[in-house]
N, C-alpha and C positions, 0 to 999 in steps of 0.2 A: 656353410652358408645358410643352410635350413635354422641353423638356431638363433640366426641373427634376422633373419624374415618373424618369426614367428616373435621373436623378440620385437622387435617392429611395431608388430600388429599390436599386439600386449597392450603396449606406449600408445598405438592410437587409440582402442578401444579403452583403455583407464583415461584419456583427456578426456574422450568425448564424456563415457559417464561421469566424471566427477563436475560438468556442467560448468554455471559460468560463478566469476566469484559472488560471496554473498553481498547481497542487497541492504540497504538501509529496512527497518523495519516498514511497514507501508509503502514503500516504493517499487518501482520498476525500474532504477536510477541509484544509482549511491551518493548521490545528492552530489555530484562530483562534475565538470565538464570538462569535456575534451580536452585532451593536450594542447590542440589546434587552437581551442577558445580560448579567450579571454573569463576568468570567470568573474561570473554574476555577483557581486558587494552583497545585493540584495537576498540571492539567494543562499551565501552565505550566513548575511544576517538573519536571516528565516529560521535558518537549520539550529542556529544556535539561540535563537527565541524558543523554539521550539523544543530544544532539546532542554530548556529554563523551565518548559510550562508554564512560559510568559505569551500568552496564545494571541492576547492583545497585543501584543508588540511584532507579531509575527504576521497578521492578517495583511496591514497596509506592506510589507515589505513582499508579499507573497501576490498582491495585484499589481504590483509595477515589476515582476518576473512577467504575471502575465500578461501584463500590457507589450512587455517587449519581445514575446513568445508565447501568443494566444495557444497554440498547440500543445503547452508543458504540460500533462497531463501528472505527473507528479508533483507538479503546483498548485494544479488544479484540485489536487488530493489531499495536501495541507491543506489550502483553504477550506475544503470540506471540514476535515480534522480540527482544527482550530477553532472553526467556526461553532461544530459541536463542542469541545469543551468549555466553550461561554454561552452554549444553551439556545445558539440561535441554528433551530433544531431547521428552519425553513433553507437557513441559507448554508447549511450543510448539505442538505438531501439534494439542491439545485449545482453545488458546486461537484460530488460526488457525481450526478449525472452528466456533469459538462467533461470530468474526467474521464465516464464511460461511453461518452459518446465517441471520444475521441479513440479511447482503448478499451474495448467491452470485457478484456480479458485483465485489464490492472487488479491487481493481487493488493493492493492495499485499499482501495476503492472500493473494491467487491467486499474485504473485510471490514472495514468501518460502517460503511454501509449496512452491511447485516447484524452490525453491533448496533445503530441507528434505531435501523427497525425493532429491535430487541429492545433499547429503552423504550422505542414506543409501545409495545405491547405485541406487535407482528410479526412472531415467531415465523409464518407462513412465507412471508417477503423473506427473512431472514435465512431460512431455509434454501431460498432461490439462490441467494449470493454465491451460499454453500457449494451448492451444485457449478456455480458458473465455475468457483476457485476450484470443486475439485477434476473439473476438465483444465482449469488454466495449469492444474500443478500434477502436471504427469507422474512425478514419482512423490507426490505430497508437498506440503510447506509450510510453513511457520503458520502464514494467514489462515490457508485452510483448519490447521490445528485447532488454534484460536480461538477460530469464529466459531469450531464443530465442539470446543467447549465449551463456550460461552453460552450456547441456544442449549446442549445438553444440562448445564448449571442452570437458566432460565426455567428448561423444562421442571426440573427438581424442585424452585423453590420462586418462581412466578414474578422474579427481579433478575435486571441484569446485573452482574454484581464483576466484568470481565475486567481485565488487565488494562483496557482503554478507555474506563468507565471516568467518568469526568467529577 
């Protein structure tokens, strides 16, 4: 009976650590909804503009998610995303904040964001994000990685030159 308890525990303690499954990159979401829901056309159309680096074609389909779900904070984060890769650096930084206002701790938010700052020159801002992602990512993450290479790369050579660079 002892080896079947211990056996047991094993099994819970391997679920718990091996955490939840992985994420879309920038997300807190796998861009996926509920069994329960019906899913969003729109925000499927998003995912796959998106995944096109057709960023224009992704922006309007990614306000009429949030028009029907002011809260998506992962919508909120493409729009940020998108919005930076066509340079419209204002309406990045504003959508990026409406996603952390919502979720201080989103991991793709935090990372754009400090990639953001990095093209602008604000290593310092950029730095912060850092810090946010490396409390939001307990045992590490992608985003943290990313961003802690990106601003290391920036340090070296005075350009952001990262994986999300536009």
């Amino acid at each position: 009976m002892r080896g079947w308890t211990t056996l047991s525990l094993a099994a819970v303690l391997l679920m718990a650590l091996s955490g939840p499954p992985a994420l879309a990159a920038g997300s807190n979401d796998t861009f996926s909804q509920s069994p329960s829901a019906p899913a969003d056309p729109n925000w499927s159309a998003a995912k796959k503009a998106i995944d096109g680096k057709d960023y224009a074609a992704a922006l309007p389909l990614l306000r009429m998610v949030v028009a029907n779900d002011p809260k998506n904070a992962d919508a909120l984060n493409y729009l940020g995303y998108s919005s930076s890769r066509l340079g419209q650096v204002d309406q990045a930084r504003a959508y990026y904040g409406q996603a952390l206002a919502l979720e201080p701790k989103h991991r793709g938010a935090n990372q754009y964001l400090g990639e953001l700052y990095l093209k602008l020159g604000n290593v310092e801002a950029a730095e912060g994000r850092l810090k946010v992602l490396d409390k939001a990512c307990f045992f590490g993450c992608d985003e943290y990685y990313d961003l802690k290479n990106a601003i290391n790369d920036y340090k070296k050579t005075g350009t952001y030159k990262g994986k999300h660079s536009s």
